[in-house]
C-alpha positions as MATLAB code, in Angstrom:
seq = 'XXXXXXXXXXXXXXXXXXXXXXXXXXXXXXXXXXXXXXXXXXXXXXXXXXXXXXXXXXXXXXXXXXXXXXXXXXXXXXXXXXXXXXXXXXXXXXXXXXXXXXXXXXXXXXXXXXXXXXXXXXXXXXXXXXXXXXXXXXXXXXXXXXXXXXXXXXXXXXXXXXXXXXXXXXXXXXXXXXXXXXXXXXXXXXXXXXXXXXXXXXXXXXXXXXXXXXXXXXXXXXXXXXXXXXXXXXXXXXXXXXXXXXXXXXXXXXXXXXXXXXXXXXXXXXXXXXXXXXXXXXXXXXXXXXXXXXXXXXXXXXXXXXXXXXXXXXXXXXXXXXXXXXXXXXXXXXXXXXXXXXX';
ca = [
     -43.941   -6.398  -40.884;
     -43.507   -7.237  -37.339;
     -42.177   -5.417  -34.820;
     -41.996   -8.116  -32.100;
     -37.708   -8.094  -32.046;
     -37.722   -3.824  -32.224;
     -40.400   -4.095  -29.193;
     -37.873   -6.329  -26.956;
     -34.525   -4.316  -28.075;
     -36.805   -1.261  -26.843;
     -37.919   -2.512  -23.466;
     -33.998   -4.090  -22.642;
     -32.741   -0.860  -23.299;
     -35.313    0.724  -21.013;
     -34.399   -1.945  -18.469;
     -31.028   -0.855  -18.317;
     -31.669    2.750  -18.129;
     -34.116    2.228  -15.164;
     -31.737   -0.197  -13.456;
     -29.131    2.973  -13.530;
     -29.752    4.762  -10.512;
     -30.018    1.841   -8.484;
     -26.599    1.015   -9.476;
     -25.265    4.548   -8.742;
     -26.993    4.346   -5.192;
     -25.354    0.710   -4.794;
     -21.606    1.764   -5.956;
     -21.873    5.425   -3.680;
     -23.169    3.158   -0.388;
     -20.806   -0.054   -1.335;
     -17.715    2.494   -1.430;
     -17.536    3.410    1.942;
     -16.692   -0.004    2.783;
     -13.007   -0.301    4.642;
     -13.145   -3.365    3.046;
     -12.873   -3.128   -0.423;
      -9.362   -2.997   -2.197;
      -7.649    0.200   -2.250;
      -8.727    1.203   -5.611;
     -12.440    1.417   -4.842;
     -12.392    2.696   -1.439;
     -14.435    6.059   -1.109;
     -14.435    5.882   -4.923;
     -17.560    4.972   -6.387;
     -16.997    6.069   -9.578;
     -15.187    3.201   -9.720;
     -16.730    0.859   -7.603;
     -19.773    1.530  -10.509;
     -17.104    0.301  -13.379;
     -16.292   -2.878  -11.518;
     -20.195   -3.539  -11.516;
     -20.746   -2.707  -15.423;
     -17.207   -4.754  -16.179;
     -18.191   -7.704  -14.092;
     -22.149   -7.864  -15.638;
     -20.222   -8.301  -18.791;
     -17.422  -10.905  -17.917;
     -20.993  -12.548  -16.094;
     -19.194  -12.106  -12.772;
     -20.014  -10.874   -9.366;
     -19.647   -7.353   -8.380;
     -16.858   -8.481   -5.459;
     -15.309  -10.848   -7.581;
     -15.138   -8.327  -10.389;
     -13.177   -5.606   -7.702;
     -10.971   -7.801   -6.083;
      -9.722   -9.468   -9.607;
     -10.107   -7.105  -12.048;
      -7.656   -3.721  -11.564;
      -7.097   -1.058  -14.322;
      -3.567   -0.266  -15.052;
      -2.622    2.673  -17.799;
      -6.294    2.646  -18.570;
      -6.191   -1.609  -19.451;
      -8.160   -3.617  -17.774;
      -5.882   -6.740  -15.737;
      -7.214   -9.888  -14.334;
      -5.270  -12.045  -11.702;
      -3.684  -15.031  -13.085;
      -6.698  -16.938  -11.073;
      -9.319  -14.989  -12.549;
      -7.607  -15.470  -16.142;
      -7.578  -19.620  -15.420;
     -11.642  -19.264  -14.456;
     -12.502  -18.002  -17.130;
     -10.223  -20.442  -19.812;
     -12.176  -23.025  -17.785;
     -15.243  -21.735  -17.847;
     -15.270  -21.640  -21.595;
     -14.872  -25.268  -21.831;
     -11.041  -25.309  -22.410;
      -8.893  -27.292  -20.204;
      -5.944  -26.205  -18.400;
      -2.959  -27.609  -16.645;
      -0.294  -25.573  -14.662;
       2.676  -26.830  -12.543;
       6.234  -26.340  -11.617;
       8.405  -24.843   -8.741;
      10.466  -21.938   -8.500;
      12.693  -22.099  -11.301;
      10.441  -23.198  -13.686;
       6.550  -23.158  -14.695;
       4.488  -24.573  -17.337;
       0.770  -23.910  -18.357;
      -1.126  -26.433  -20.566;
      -4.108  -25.511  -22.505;
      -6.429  -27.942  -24.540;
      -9.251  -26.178  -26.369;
     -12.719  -27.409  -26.539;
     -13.004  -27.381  -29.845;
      -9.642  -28.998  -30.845;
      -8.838  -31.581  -28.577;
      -5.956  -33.009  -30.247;
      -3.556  -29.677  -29.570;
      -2.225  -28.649  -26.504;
      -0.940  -25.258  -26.053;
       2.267  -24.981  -24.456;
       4.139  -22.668  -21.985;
       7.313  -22.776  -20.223;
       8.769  -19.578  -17.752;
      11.951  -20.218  -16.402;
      13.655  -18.059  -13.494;
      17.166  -18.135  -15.015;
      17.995  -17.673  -19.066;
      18.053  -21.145  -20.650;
      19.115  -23.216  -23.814;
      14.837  -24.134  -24.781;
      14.030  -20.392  -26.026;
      11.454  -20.472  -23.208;
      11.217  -16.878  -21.606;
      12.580  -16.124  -18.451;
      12.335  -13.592  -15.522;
      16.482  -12.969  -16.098;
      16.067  -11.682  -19.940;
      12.575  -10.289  -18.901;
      14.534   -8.280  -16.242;
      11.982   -9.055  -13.099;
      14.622  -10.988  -10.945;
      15.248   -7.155   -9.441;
      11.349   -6.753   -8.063;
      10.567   -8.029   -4.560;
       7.668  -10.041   -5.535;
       9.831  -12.534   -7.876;
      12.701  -12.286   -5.078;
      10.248  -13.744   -2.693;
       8.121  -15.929   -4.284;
       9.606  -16.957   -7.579;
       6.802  -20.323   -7.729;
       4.004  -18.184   -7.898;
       5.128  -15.237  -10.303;
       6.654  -18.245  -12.901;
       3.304  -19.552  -12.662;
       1.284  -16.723  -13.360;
       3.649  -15.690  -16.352;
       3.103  -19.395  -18.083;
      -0.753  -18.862  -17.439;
      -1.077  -15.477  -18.658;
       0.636  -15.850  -21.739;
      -0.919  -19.222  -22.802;
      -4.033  -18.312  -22.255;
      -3.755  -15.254  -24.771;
      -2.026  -17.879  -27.499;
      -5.112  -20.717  -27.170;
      -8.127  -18.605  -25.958;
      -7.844  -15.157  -26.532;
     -11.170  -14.757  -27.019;
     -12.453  -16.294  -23.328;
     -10.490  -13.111  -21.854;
     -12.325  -10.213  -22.917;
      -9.629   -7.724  -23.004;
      -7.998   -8.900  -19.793;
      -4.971  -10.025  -21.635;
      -2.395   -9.126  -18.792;
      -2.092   -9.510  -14.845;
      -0.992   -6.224  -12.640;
       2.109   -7.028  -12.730;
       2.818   -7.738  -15.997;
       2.267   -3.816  -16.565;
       4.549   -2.839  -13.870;
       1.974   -2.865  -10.862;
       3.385   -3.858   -7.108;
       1.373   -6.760   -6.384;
       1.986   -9.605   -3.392;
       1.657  -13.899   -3.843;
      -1.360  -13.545   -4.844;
      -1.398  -10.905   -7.579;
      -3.550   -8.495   -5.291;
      -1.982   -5.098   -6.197;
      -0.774   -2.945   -3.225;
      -0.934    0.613   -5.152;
      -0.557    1.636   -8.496;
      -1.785    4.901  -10.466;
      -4.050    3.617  -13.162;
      -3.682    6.424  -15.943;
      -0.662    7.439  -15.036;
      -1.666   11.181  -13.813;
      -1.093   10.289  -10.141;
      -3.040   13.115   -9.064;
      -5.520   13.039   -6.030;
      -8.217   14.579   -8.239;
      -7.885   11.486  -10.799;
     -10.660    9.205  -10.078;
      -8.677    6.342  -11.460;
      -6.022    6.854   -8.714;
      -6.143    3.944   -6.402;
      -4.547    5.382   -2.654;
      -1.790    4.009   -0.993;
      -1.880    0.719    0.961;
      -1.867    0.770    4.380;
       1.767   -0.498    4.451;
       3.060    2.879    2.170;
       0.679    5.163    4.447;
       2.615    3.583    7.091;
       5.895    4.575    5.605;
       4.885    7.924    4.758;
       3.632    8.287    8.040;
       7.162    6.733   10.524;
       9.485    8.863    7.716;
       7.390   12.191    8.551;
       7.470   11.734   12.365;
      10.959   10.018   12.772;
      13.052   12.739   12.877;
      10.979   14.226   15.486;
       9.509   12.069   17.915;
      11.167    8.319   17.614;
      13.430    7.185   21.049;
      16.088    4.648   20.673;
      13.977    1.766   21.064;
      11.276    2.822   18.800;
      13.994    3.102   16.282;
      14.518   -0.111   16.635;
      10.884   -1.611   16.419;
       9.729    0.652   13.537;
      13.516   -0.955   11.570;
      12.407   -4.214   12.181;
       8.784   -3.851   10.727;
      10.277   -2.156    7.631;
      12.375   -5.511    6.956;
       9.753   -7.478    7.894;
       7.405   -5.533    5.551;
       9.864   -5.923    2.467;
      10.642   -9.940    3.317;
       6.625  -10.171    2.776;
       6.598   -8.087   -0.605;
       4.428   -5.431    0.822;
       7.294   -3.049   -0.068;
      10.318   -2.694   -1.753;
      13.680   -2.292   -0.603;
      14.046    1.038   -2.107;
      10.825    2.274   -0.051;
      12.245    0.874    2.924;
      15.702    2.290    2.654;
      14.409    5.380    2.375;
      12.947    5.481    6.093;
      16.108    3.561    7.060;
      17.858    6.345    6.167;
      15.991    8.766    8.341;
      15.956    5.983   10.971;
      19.800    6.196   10.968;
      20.347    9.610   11.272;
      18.007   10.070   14.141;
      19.675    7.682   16.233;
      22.823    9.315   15.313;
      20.900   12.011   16.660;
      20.081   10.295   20.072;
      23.090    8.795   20.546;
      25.210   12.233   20.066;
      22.500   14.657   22.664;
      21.228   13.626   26.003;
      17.710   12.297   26.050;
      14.735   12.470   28.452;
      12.178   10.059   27.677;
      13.261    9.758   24.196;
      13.109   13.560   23.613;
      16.488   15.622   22.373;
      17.220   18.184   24.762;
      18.141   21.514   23.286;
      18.699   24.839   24.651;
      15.322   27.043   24.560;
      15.407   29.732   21.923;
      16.299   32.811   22.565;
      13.096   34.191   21.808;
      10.994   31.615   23.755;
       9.114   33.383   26.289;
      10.011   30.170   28.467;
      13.254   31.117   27.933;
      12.934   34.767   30.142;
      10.949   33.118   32.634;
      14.244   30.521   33.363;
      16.032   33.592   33.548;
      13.733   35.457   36.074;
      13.967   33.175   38.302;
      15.847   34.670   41.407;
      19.345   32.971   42.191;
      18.693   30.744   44.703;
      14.647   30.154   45.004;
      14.198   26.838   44.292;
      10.579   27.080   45.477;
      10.301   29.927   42.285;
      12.056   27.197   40.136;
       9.807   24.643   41.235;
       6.712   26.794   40.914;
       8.086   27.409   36.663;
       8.245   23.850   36.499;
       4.991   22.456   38.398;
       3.341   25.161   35.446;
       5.146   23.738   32.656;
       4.054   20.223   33.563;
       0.556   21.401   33.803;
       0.208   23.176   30.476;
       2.132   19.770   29.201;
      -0.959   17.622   30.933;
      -3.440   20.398   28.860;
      -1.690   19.355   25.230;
      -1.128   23.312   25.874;
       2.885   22.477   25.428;
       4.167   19.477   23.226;
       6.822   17.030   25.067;
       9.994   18.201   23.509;
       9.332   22.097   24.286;
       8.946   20.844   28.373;
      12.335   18.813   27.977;
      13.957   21.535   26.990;
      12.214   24.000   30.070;
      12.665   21.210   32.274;
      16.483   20.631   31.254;
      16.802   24.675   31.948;
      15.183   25.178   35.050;
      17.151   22.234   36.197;
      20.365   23.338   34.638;
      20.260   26.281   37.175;
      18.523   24.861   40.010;
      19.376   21.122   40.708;
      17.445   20.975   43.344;
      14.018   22.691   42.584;
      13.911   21.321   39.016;
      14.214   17.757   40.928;
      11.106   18.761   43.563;
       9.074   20.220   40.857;
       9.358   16.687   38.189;
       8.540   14.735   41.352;
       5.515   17.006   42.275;
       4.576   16.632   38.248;
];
């Protein structure tokens, strides 16, 4: 009996094992890229999934990470990635249309003579074609912005899984059609891919830039924003959700704190953008105000001139000096003027 096919299953398998830590080694050094898509940043865990997934759909690693994403533990493909591979197993397919409707054509290799048919529609209509409306998506930003491409991506998806089902391997949905936030392009911006959300889940893809942004302006808003940065950090919120980077909810959630600071600002009197308060009570800068004999502005000065100095060390933060500045010169006009000038 020979034992020629048993020797070559043996020696793939053996191939594969060996080939192991070399793919390890490439997903831990390829995952400290700032390039890669959220999702595989500083994650090589799954950076080394992306690699095993792609081998199988024959695709690149890169090409594998930036359109393949795992949502609820499924694996979703880009509508473009979705159309490669219908095409690439010999089928044809068509797709045009504008933003209130979109239709997907696919003719299989080995029937010719059929065409499978798709039609998405924005609004509900008379045809029984689905439609964003009854599907409920005219509410997310993405379809509110660009209605062309999400039609088209719905009339792709869902003919390719009625002709070819079989050219997909298990990537039967995009992103978004399992609730992901994705932009034009299907490219998701964050999503928790098993649902666990928790740092320690290695299937948690990070924030985007744009949310660590928001995270970021609503934490230091109430603190440290003047007038005018108000202003500028509004603008880039609307800008952000006219470009479907992030909702409106997200962004009317900073707006929010953005309104009540300059409330804020606009009720107390501000130097350099900084609330002036009295000093506590228990402030030890608060005693040394008070020490100060009646009169001396050289002593007020000299309180001052070490404030700004300690401020110039990072030794005192900007809105603690306001407020000794604003009390020094509350008391002594003219000392508190000498000693800013001398700062």
């Amino acid at each position: 009996m020979s034992t020629n096919g048993t020797e070559v299953a043996v020696r793939r398998q053996q191939g594969q094992m060996a080939a192991i830590p070399a793919k390890l080694q490439y997903a831990h050094e390829l995952a400290n890229s700032g390039l890669l898509p959220s999702a595989y940043r500083r994650n090589p865990a799954n950076v080394l999934w992306a690699v095993e997934y792609g081998d199988m759909l024959g695709l690149a690693p890169m090409a594998a990470m930036t359109g393949v994403h795992v949502i609820e533990g499924k694996p979703t493909a880009s509508a473009g990635l979705i159309s490669a591979l219908v095409r690439r197993a010999g089928h044809k397919l068509r797709v045009f249309g504008d933003s209130k409707k979109a239709t997907c054509q696919i003719v299989r290799s080995d029937d010719p003579d059929f065409t499978f048919e798709v039609t998405w529609t924005l609004k509900r209509n008379s045809d029984d074609n689905p439609s964003a409306e009854e599907a409920g998506l005219l509410g997310k930003s993405v379809w509110k912005n660009y209605p062309a491409s999400m039609l088209k991506s719905r009339a792709i998806t869902q003919c390719a899984r009625d002709a070819c089902e079989e050219a997909l391997f298990g990537l039967h949905y995009t992103p978004e059609e399992l609730g992901a936030e994705v932009d034009e392009d299907g490219v998701v911006m964050a999503v928790t891919v098993n649902g666990s959300g928790t740092e320690d889940d290695p299937w948690c893809a990070p924030p985007s830039p744009e949310q660590e942004w928001l995270a970021a302006a609503i934490e230091a808003a109430p603190k440290h924003a003047s007038l005018d940065a108000c202003g500028v950090v509004w603008r880039k919120s609307a800008e952000l959700v006219h470009d479907g980077k992030l909702s409106k909810a997200e962004a009317e959630k900073l707006q929010d704190v953005l309104r009540r600071r300059i409330e804020e600002l606009k009720a107390a009197e501000v130097v350099e953008g900084v609330i002036v308060t009295e000093l506590d009570a228990d402030d030890p800068w608060a005693a040394k105000v008070e020490e100060i004999p009646e009169g001396d502005d050289t002593a007020a000065a000299a309180v001052l001139e070490e404030a700004a100095r300690m401020l110039g060390a990072d030794e005192l933060d900007a809105e603690h000096y306001a407020r000794i500045e604003a009390a020094v010169e509350a008391r002594f006009p003219k000392g508190g003027g000498e000693a800013r000038e001398a700062a």
